[in-house]
N, CA and C atoms as an extended XYZ file, in Angstrom:
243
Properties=species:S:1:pos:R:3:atomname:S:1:resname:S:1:resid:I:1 pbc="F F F"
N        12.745      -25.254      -10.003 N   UNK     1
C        12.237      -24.099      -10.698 CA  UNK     1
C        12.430      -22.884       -9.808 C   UNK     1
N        12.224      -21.692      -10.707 N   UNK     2
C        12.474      -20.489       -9.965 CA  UNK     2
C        11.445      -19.465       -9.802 C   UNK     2
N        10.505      -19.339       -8.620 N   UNK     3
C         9.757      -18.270       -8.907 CA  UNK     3
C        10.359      -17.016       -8.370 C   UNK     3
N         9.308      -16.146       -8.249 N   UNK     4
C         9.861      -14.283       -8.080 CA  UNK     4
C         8.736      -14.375       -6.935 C   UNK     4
N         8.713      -14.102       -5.403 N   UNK     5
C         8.189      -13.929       -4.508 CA  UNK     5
C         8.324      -12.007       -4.233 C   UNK     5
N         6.952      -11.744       -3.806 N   UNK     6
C         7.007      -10.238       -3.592 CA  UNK     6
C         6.454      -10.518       -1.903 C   UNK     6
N         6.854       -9.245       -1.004 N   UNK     7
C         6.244       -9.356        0.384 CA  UNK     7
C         5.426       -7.891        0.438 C   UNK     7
N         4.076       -7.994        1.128 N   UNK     8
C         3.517       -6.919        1.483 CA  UNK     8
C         3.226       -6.760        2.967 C   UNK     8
N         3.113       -5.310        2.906 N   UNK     9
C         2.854       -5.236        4.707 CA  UNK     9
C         3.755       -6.174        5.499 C   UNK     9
N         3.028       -6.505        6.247 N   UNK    10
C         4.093       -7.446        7.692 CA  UNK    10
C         4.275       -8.710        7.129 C   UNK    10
N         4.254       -9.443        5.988 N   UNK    11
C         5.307      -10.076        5.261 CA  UNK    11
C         6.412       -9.958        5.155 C   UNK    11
N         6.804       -8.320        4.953 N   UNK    12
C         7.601       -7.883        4.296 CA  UNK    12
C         8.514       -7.466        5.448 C   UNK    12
N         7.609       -7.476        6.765 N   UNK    13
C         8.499       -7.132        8.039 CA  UNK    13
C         9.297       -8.357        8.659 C   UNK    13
N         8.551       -9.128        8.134 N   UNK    14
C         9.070      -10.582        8.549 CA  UNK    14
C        10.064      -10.919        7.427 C   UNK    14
N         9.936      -10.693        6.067 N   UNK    15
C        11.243      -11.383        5.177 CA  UNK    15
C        12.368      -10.365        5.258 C   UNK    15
N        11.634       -8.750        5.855 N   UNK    16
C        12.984       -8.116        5.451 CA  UNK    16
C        13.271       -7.131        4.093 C   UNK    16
N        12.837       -7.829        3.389 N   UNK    17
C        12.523       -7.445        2.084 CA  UNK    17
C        11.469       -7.223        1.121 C   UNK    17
N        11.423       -6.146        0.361 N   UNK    18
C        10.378       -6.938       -0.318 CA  UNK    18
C        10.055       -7.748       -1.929 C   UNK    18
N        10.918       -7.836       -2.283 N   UNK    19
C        11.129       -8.779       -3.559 CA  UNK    19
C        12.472      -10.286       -3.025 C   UNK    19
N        12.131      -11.329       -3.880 N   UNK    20
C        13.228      -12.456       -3.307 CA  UNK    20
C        12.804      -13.743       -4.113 C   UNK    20
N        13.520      -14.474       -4.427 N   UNK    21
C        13.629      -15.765       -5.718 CA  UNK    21
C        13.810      -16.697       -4.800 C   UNK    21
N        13.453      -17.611       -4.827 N   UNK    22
C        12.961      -18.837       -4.441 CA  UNK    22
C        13.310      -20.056       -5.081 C   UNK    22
N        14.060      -21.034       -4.854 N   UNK    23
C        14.519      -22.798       -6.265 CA  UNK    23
C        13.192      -23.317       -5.332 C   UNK    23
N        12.041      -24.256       -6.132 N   UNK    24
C        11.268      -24.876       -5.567 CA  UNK    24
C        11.276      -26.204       -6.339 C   UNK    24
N        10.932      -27.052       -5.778 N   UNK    25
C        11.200      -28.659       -6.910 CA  UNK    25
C         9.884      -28.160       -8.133 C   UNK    25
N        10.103      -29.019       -9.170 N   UNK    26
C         9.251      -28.310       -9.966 CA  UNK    26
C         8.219      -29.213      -10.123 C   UNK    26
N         6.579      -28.989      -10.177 N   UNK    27
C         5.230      -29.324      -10.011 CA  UNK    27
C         5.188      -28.658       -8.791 C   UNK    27
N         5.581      -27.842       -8.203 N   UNK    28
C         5.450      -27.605       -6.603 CA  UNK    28
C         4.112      -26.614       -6.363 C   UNK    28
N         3.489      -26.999       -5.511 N   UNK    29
C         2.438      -25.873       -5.203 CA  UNK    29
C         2.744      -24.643       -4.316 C   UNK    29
N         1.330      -24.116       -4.374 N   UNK    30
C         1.732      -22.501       -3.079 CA  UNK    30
C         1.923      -23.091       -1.806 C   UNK    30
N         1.818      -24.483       -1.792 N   UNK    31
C         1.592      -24.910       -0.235 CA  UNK    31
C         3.156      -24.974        0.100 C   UNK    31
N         4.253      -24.884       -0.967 N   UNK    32
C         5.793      -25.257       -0.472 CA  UNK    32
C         6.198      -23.848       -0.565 C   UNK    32
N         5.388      -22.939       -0.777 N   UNK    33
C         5.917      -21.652       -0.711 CA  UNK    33
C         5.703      -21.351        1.056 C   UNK    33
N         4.528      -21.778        1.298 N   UNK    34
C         4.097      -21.757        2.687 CA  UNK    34
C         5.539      -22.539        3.605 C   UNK    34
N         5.748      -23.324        3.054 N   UNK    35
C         6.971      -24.130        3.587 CA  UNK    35
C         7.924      -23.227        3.946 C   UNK    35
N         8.570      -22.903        2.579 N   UNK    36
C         9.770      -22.284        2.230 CA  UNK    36
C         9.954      -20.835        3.176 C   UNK    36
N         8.477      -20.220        3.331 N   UNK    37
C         8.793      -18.752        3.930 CA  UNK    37
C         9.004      -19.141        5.588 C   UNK    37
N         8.749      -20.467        6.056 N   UNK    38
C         8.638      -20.947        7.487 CA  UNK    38
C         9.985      -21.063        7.813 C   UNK    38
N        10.825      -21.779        6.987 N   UNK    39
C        12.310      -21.659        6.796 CA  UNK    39
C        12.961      -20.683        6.823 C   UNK    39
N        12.210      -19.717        6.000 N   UNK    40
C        13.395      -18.361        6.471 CA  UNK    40
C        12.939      -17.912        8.016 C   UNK    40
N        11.899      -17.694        8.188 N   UNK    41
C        11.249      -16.704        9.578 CA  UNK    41
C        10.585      -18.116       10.059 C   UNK    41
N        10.295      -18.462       11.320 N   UNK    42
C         9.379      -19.284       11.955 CA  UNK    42
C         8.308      -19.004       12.217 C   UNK    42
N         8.441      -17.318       12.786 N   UNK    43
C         7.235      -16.372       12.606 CA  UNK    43
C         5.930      -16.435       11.673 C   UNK    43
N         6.514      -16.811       10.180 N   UNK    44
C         5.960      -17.146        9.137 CA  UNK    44
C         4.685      -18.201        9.616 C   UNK    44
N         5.082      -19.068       10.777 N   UNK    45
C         4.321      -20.431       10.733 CA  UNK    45
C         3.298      -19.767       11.856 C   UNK    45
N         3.293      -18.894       12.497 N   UNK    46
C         2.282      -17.880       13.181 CA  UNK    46
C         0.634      -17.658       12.784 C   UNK    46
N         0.999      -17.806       11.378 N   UNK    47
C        -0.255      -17.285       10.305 CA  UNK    47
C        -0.980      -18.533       10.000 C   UNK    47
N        -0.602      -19.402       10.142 N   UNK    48
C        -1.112      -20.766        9.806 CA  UNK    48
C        -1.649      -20.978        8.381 C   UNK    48
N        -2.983      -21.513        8.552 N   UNK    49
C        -3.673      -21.099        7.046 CA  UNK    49
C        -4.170      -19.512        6.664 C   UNK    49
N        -3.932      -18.495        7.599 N   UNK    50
C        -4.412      -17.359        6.946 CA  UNK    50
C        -3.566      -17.031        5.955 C   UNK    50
N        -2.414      -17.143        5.891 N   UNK    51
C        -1.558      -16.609        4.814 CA  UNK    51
C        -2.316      -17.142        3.076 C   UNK    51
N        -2.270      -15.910        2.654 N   UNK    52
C        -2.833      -16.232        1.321 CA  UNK    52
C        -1.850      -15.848       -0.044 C   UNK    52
N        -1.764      -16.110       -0.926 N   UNK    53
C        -0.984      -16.026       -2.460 CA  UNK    53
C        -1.808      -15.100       -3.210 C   UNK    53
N        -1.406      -14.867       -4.379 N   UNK    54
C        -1.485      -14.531       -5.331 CA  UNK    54
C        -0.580      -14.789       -6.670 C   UNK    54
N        -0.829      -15.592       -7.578 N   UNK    55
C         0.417      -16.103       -8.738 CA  UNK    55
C        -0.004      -15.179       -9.482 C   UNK    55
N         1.051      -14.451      -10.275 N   UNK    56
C         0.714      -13.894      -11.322 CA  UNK    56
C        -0.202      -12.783      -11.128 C   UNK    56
N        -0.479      -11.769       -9.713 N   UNK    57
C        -1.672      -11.429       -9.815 CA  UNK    57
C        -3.268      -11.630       -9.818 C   UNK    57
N        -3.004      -13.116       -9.640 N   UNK    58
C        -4.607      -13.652       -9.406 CA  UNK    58
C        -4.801      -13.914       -7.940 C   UNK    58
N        -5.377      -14.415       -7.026 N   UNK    59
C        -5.256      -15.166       -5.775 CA  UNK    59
C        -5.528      -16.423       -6.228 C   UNK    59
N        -5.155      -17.061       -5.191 N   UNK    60
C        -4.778      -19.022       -5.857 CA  UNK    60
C        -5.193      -19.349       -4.015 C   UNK    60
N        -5.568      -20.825       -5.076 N   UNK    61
C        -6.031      -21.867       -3.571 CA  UNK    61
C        -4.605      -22.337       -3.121 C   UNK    61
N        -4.904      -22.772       -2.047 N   UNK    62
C        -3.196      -23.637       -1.324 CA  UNK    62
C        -2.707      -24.943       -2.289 C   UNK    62
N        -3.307      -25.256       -3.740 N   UNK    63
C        -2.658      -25.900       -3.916 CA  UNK    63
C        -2.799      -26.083       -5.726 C   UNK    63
N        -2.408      -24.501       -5.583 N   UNK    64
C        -1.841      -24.487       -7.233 CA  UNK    64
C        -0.823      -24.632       -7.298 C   UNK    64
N        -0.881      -24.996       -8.715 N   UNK    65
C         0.693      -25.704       -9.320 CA  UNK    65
C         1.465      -24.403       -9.746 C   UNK    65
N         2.941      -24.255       -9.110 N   UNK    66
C         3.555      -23.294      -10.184 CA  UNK    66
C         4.167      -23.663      -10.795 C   UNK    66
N         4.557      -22.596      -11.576 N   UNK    67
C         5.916      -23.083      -12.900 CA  UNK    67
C         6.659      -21.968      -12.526 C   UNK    67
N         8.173      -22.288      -13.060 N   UNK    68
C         9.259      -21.675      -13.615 CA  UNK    68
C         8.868      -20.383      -13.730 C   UNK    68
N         9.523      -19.067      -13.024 N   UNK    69
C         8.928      -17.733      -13.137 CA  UNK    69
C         7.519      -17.252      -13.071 C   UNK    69
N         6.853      -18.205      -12.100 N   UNK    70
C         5.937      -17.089      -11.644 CA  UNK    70
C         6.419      -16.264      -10.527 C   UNK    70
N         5.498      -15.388      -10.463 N   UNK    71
C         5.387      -14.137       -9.349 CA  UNK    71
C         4.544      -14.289       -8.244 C   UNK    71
N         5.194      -14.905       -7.173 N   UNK    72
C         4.178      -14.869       -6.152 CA  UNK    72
C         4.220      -13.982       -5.373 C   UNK    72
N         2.810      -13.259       -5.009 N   UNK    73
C         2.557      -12.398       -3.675 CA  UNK    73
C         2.069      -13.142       -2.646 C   UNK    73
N         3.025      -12.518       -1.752 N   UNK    74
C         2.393      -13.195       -0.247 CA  UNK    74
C         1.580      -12.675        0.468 C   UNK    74
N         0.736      -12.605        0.901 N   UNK    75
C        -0.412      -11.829        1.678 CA  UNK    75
C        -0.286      -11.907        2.955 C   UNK    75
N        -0.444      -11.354        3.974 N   UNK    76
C        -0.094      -11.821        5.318 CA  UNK    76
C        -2.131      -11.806        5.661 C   UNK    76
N        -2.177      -11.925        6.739 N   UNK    77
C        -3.606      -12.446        7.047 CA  UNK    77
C        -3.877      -10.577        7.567 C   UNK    77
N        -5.084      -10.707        7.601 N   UNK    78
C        -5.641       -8.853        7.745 CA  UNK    78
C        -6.547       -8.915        8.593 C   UNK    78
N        -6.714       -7.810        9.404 N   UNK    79
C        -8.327       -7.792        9.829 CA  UNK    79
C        -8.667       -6.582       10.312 C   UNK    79
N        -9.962       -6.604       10.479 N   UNK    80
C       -10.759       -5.054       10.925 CA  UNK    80
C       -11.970       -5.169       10.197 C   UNK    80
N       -12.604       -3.978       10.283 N   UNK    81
C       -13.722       -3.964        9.885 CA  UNK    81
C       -14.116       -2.802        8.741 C   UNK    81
């Protein structure tokens, strides 16, 4: 399957870009998106579990299911006060 990945902030410093399509096996969760972005950047694997999603505009746990054309946002981890 094919989703639509968006990058924000230092995501986006790390992919380079900020929009990019993704083939993922299909039933696949956000957790192979976590995969997939480790593959492009290693950096990616830096964030560990802070990295967070969003499908479609919602935020999602590490282990929603996507389908075929969703839109994932990647969140990079934040902090301050």
């Amino acid at each position: 399957m094919r989703i639509h990945l968006l990058f924000f902030a230092s995501a986006y410093d790390l992919a380079g870009v900020r929009e990019a399509t993704a083939e993922l096996a299909a039933g696949a969760r956000t957790g192979a998106v976590r995969t997939h972005l480790k593959s492009l950047d290693p950096r990616f694997a830096d964030w560990g579990d802070r990295m967070r999603f969003a499908v479609n505009r919602e935020y999602v746990l590490e282990d929603q299911v996507l389908h075929d054309g969703d839109e994932v946002a990647v969140i990079p981890p934040v902090s301050g006060g």
